[in-house]
C-alpha positions as CSV (number, residue, x, y, z in Angstrom):
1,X,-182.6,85.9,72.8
2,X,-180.7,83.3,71.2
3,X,-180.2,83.2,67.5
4,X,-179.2,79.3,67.6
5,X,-182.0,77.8,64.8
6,X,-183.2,74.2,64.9
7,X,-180.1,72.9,63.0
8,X,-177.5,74.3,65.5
9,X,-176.6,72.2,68.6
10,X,-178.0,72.9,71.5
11,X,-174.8,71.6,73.4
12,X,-171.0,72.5,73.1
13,X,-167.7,70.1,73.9
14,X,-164.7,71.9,74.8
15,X,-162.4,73.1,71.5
16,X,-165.7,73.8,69.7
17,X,-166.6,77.2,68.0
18,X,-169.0,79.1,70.1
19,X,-170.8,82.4,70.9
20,X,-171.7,83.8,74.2
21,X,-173.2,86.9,75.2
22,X,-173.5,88.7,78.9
23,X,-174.7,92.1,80.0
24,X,-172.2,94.7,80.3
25,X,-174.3,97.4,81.4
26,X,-178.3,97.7,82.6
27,X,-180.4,99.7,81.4
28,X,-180.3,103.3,82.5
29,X,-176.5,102.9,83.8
30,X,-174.9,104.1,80.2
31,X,-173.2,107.2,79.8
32,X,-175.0,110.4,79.5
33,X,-174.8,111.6,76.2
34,X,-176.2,108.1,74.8
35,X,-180.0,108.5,73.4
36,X,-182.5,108.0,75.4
37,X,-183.8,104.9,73.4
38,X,-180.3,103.4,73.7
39,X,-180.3,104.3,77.5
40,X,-183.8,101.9,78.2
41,X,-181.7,98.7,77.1
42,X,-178.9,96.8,78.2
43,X,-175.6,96.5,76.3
44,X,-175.0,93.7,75.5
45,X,-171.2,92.0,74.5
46,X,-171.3,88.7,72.0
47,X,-167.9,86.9,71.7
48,X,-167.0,84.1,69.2
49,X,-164.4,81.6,70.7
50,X,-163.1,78.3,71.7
51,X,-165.2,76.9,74.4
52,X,-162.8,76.0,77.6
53,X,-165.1,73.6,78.8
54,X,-168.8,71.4,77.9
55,X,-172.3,73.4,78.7
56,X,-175.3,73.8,76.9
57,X,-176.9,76.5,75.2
58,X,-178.4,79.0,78.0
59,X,-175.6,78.4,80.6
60,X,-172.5,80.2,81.4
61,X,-169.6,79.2,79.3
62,X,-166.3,80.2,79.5
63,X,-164.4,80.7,76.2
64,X,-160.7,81.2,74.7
65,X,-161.2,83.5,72.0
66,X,-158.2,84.0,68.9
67,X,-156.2,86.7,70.3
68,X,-156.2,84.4,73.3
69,X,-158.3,85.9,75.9
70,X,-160.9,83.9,78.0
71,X,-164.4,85.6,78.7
72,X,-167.4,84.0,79.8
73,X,-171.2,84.6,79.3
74,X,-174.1,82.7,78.5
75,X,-173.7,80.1,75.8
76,X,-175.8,81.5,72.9
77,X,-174.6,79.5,69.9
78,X,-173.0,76.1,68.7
79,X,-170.7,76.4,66.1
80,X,-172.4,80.2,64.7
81,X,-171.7,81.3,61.2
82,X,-170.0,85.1,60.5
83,X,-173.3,86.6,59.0
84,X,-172.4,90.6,58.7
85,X,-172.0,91.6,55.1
86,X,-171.0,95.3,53.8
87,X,-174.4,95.8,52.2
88,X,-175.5,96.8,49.0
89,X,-173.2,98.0,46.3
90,X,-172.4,102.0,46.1
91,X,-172.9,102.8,43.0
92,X,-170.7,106.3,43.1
93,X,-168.3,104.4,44.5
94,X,-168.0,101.3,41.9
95,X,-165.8,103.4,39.5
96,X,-163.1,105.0,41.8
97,X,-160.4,102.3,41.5
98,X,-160.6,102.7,37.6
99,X,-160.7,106.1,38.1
100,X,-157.5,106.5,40.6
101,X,-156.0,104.3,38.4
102,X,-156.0,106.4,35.2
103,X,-155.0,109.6,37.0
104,X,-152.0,107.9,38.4
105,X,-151.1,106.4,35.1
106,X,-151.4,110.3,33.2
107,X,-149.5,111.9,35.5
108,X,-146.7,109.6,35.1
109,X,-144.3,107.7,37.8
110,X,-144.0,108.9,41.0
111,X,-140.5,111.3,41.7
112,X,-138.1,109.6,44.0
């Protein structure tokens, strides 16, 4: 399924930021200890990178990603956005800077 939205392009020219995805493994041929759930679908790899060459969303495209490898897959995305985000604040967590802070500062500089 491709997550490319009506305001993406539906084709890529080399040099552009894409993403593609491919099948690693089928379904059933995962390792054994994996849930069952997890067994029943593929896994599937998605890579950000330079396209190497033109295509259109749906074909295989290769691509030249930052740390310089090339992998190809289907073309899923034009230009994709970063969309992950660390979620919702923790609130127990919120004061433990302050915190580590004012225990270092009590118990004085550090021995050399």
């Amino acid at each position: 399924m491709s997550k490319a939205n009506e305001q993406s392009p539906r084709s890529a020219r080399a040099g552009m930021w894409v993403e593609i995805s491919r099948t690693v493994l089928e379904p059933g041929a995962r390792a054994p200890q994996v849930p069952q759930d997890t067994q029943r679908v593929p896994l599937q790899m998605r890579v950000k990178g330079f396209a190497v060459h033109d295509g259109e969303v749906g074909q295989t495209m290769t691509v030249r990603t930052p740390t310089g490898r090339s992998l190809s897959g289907a073309l899923e995305e034009v230009e994709p956005a970063y969309t992950h985000g660390f979620g919702a604040p923790v609130p127990e967590l919120l004061g433990i800077g302050r915190e580590l802070r004012a225990l270092l500062t009590a118990s004085g500089p550090a021995d050399e």
